[in-house]
ROSE-4610 file (N, C-alpha, C; in Angstrom, 1 decimal, always signed):
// ROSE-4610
residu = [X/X/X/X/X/X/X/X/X/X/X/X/X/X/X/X/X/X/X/X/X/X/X/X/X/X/X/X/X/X/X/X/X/X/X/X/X/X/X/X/X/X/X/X/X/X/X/X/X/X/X/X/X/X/X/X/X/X/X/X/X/X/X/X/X/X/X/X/X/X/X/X/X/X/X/X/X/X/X/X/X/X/X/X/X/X/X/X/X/X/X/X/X/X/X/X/X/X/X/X/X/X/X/X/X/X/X/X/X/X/X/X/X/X/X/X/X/X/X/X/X/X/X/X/X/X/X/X/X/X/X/X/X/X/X/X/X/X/X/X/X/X/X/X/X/X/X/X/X/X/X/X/X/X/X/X/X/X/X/X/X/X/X/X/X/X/X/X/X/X/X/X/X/X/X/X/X/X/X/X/X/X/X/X/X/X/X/X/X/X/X/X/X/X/X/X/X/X/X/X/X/X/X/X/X/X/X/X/X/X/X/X/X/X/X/X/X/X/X/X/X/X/X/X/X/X/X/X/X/X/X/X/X/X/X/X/X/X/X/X/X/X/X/X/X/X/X/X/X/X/X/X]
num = [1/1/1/2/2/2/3/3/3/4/4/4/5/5/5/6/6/6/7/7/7/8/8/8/9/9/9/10/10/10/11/11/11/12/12/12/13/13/13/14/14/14/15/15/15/16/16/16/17/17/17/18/18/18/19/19/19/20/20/20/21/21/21/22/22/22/23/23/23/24/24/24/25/25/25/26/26/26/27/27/27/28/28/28/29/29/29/30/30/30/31/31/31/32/32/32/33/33/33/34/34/34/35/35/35/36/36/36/37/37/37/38/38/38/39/39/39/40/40/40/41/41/41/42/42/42/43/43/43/44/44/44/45/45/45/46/46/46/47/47/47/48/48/48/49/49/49/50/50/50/51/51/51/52/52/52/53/53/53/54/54/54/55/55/55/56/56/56/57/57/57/58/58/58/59/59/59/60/60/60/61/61/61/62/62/62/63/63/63/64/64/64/65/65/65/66/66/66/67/67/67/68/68/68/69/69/69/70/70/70/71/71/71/72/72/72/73/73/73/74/74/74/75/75/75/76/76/76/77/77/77/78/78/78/79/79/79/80/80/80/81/81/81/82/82/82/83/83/83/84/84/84]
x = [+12.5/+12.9/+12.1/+13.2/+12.6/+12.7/+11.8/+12.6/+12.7/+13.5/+13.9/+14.0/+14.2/+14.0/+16.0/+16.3/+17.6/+17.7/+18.6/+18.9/+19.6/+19.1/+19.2/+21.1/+21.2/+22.5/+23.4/+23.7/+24.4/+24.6/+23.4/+22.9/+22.5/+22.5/+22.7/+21.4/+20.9/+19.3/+18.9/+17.4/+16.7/+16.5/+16.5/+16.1/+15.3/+14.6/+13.8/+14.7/+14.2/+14.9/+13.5/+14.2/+13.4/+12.8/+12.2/+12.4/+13.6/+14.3/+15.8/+16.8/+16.6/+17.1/+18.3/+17.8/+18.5/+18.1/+19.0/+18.1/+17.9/+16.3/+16.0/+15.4/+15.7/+15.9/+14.1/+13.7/+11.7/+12.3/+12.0/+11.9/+10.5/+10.0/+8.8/+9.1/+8.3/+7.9/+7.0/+5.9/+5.6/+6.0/+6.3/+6.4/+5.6/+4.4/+3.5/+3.4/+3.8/+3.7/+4.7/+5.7/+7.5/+6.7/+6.3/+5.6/+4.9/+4.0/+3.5/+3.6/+4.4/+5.9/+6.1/+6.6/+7.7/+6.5/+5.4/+4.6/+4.3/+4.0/+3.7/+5.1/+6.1/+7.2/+7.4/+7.0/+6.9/+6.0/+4.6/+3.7/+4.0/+5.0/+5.6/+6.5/+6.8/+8.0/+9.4/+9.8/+11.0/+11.6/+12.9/+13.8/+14.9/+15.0/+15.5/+15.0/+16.2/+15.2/+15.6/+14.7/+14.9/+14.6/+15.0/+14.6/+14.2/+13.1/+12.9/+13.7/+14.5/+15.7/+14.9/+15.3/+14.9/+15.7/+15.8/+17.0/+17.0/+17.2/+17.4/+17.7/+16.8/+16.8/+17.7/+18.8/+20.1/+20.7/+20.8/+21.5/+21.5/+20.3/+20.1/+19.9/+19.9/+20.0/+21.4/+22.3/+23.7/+24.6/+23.8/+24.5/+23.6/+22.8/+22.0/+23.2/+23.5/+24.4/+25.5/+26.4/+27.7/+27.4/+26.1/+25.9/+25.4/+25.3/+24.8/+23.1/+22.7/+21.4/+20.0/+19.0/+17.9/+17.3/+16.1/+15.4/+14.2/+13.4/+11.8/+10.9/+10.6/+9.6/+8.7/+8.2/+6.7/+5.8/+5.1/+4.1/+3.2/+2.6/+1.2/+0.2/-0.3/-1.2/-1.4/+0.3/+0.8/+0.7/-0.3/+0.2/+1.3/+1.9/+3.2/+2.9/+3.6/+3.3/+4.9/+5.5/+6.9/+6.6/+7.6/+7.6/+7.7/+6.8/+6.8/+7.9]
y = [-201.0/-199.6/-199.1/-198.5/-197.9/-196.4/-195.2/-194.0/-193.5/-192.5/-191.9/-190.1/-189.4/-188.1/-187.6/-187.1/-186.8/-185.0/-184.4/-183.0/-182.7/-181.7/-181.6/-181.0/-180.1/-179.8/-180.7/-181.4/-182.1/-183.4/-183.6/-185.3/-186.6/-185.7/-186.3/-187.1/-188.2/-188.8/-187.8/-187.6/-187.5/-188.4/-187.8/-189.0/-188.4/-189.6/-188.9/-189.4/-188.8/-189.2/-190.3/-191.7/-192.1/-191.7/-192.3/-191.9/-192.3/-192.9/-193.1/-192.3/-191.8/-190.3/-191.1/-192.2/-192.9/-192.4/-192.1/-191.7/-193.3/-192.4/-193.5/-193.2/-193.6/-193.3/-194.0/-193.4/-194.2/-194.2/-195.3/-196.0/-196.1/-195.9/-195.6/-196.4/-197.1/-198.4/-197.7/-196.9/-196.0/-194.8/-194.2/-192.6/-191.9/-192.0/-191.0/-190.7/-192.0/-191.7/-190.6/-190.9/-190.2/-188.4/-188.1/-187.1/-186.4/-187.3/-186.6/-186.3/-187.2/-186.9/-185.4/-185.1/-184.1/-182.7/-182.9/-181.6/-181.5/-182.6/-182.4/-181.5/-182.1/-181.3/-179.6/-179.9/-178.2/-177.4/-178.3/-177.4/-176.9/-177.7/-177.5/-176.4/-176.1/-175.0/-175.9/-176.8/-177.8/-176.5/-176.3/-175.3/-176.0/-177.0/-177.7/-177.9/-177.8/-178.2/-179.7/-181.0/-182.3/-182.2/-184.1/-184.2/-185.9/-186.5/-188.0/-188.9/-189.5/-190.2/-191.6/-192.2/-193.8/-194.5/-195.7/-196.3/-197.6/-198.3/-199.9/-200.2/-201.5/-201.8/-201.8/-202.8/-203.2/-202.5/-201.0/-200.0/-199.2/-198.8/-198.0/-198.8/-200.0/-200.5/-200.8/-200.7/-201.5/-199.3/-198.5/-197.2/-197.0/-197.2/-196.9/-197.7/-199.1/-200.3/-199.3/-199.0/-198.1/-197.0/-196.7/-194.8/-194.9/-196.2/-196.7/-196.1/-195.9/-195.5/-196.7/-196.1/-197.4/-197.1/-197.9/-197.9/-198.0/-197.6/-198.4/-198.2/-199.0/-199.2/-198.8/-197.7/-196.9/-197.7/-198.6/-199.2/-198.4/-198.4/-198.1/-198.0/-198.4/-198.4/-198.0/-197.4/-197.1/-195.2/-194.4/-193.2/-192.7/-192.1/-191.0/-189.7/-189.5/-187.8/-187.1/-185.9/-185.5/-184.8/-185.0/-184.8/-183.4/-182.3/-181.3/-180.4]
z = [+71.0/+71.2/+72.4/+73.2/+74.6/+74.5/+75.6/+75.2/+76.7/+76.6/+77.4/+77.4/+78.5/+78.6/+78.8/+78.0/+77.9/+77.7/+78.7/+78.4/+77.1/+76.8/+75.2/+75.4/+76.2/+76.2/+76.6/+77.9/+78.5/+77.8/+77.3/+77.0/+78.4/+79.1/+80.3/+80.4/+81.2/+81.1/+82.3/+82.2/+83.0/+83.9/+85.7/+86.0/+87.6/+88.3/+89.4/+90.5/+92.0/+93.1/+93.8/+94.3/+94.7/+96.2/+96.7/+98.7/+99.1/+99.0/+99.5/+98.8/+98.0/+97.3/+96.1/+95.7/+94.9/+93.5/+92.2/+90.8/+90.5/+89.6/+88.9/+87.4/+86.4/+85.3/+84.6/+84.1/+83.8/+82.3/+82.0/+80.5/+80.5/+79.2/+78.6/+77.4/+77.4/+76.5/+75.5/+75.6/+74.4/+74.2/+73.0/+73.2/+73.7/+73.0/+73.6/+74.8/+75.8/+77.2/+77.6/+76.8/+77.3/+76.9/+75.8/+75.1/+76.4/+76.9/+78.1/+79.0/+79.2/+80.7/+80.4/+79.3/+79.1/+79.1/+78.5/+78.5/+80.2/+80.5/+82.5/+83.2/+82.9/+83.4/+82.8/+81.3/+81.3/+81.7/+81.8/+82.7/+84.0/+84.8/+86.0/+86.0/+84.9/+84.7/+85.0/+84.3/+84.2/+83.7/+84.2/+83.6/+82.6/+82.8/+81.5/+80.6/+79.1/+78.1/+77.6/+77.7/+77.4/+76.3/+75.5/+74.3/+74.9/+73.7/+73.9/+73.3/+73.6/+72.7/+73.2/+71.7/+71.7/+71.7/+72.5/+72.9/+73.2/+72.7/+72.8/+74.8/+75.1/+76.9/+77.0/+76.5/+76.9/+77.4/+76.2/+76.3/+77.5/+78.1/+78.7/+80.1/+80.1/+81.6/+81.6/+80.8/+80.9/+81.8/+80.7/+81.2/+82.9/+83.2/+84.4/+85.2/+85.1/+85.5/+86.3/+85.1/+85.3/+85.7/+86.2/+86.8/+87.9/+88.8/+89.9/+89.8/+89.0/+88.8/+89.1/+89.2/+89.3/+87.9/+87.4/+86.6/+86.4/+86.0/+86.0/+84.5/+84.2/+83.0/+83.3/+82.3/+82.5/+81.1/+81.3/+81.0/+80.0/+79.2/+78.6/+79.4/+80.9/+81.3/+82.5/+82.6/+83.4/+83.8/+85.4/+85.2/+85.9/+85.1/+86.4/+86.0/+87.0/+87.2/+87.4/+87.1/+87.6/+89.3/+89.9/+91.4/+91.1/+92.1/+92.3/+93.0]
């Protein structure tokens, strides 16, 4: 089980713009990481309201596949930060 940052209304994934302005969708391998993703974005004043959905890899690299989206695994040991 992987998680992800999903808009609570749309259901739509969260996702970042890379430097080539490509989205890319961060799979988080632990929750707690995803957990603190999402408090960093609301310390930023994220005006959306997300939720953390858990979601099998396949799943969510097969929908990234069909949404021409990128992806990246956010590790346990791994820090990110949300772009300002």
């Amino acid at each position: 089980i992987m998680y992800i940052l999903c808009d609570k209304r749309t259901k739509g994934v969260y996702a970042v713009e890379d430097e080539d302005k490509n989205k890319v969708v961060q799979i988080f391998v632990d929750k707690d990481d995803a957990v603190r993703y999402y408090g960093l974005l609301e310390a930023n004043d994220y005006k959306r309201d997300l939720m953390i959905t858990d979601i099998d890899e396949e799943s969510v690299i097969a929908n990234c596949e069909v949404h021409n989206y990128k992806y990246a695994f956010i590790e346990p040991d791994e820090l990110v930060v949300p772009p300002l």
